[in-house]
Each structure stands twice: as structure tokens, then as C-alpha cells.
C-alpha positions in Angstrom: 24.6 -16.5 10.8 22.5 -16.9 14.0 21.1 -19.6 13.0 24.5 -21.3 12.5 26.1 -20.8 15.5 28.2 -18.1 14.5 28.1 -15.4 17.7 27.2 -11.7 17.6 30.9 -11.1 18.0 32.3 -13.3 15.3 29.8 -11.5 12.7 30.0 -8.3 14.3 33.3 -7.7 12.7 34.7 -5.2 10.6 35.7 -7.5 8.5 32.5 -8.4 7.7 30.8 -4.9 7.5 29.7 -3.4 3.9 27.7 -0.8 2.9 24.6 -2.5 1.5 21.5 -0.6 0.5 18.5 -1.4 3.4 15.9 -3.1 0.9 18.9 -5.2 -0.5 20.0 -6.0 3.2 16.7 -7.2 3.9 16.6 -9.4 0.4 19.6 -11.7 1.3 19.3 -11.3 5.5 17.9 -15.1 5.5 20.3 -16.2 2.3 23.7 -17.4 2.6 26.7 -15.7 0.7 26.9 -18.3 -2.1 23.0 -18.5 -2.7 22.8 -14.4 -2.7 26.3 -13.7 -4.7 24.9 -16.3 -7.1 21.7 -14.8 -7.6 23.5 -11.5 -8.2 26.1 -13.2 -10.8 22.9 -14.8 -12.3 21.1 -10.9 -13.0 24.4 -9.8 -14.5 23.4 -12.5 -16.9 20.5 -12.2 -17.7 19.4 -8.8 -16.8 16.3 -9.4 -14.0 17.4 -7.1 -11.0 16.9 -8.9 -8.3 19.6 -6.8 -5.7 20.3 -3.6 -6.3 20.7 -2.4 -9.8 24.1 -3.8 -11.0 23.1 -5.3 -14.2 26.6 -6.9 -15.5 29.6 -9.1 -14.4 32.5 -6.4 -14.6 30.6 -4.1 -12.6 29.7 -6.5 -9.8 33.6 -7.8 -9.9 34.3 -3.7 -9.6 32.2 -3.7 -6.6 33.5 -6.9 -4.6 37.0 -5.2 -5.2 36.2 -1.4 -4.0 35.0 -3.4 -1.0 37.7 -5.7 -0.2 35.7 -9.0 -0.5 38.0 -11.9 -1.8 37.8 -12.7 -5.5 37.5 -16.8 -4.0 33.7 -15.3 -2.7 31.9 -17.5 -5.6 33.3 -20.9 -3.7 33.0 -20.0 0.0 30.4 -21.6 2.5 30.1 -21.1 6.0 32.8 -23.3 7.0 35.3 -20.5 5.2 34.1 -17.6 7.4 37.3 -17.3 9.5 39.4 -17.4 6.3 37.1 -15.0 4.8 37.5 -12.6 7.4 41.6 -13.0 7.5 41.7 -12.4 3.8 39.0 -9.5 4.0 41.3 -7.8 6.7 44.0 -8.3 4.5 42.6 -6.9 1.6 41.1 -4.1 3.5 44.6 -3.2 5.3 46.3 -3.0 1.8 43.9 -0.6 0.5 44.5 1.7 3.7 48.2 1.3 2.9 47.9 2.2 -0.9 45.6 5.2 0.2 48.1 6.1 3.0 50.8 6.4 0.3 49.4 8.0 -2.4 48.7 11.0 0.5 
């Protein structure tokens, strides 16, 4: 994100942490979203691991929804980072309110 002129406090958002894994952190550091997720949608295919060991579609969907990330991920470039961030948030403050009410 450096590199494109995002700023250490645009990325260092919450709404753009996940829990990631350190080697696959270090795999897709230098890739953008839609070259990494599409890498990741191409081993559900066809079975190569190339991040982490999700091996199949429904499980990686199962995982971009446990974390909030917008189902419109596949299609986003850098030039949708503030909208990815507003509908992260929003995503992320429904779960808190679904998990707040089922208390």
C-alpha cells in the first residue's frame, strides 16, 4: 500500500486488520488484494496450496465472512479501498451487534 500512496494511517485501520498466519502474511505482503484473493480462489480449484491450507471455495467464502471482508472483494482494486473500509466497518459493527444480542 506504500508503494501506492496510501499512508500508514489509512492502512493502519481496523478496518483493515485480519488475523493472517505470518508465512501467508509474508506470501501476499508485495501482492495486491485481487492478484492474492485470486490466487487463493484459484487453489480452491484446483487443489495446489499456495496460502494457507484452505483447499475449497465454500470454505474460503466461510472465512471472508467470519472476518467481515465484503462478498464484492473478487472485483475491488485499490481505487475501492475507502469503500472497502466503510463496508468492512459495517460488516464488522453488525457482527458486534448480533453478538451483543444474543448475550
Amino acid at each position: 500500500m506504500k508503494e501506492n500512496g496510501i499512508s500508514q494511517s489509512q492502512y493502519n485501520q481496523v478496518a483493515n486488520y485480519v488475523y493472517v498466519q505470518q508465512e501467508i502474511n509474508i506470501k501476499v505482503r508485495e501482492k495486491s488484494p485481487p492478484d492474492y484473493i485470486g490466487q487463493i480462489r484459484e487453489q480452491c480449484h484446483s487443489g495446489k496450496l499456495a496460502f494457507g491450507g484452505i483447499d475449497n471455495l465454500a470454505d474460503f467464502e466461510a472465512n471472508l465472512e467470519v472476518n467481515c471482508i465484503p462478498s464484492n472483494i473478487y472485483e475491488m482494486t485499490l481505487k475501492d479501498y475507502e469503500d472497502f473500509l466503510g463496508d468492512r466497518r459495517i460488516l464488522m459493527a453488525q457482527k458486534i451487534k448480533r453478538y451483543y444480542q444474543g448475550l
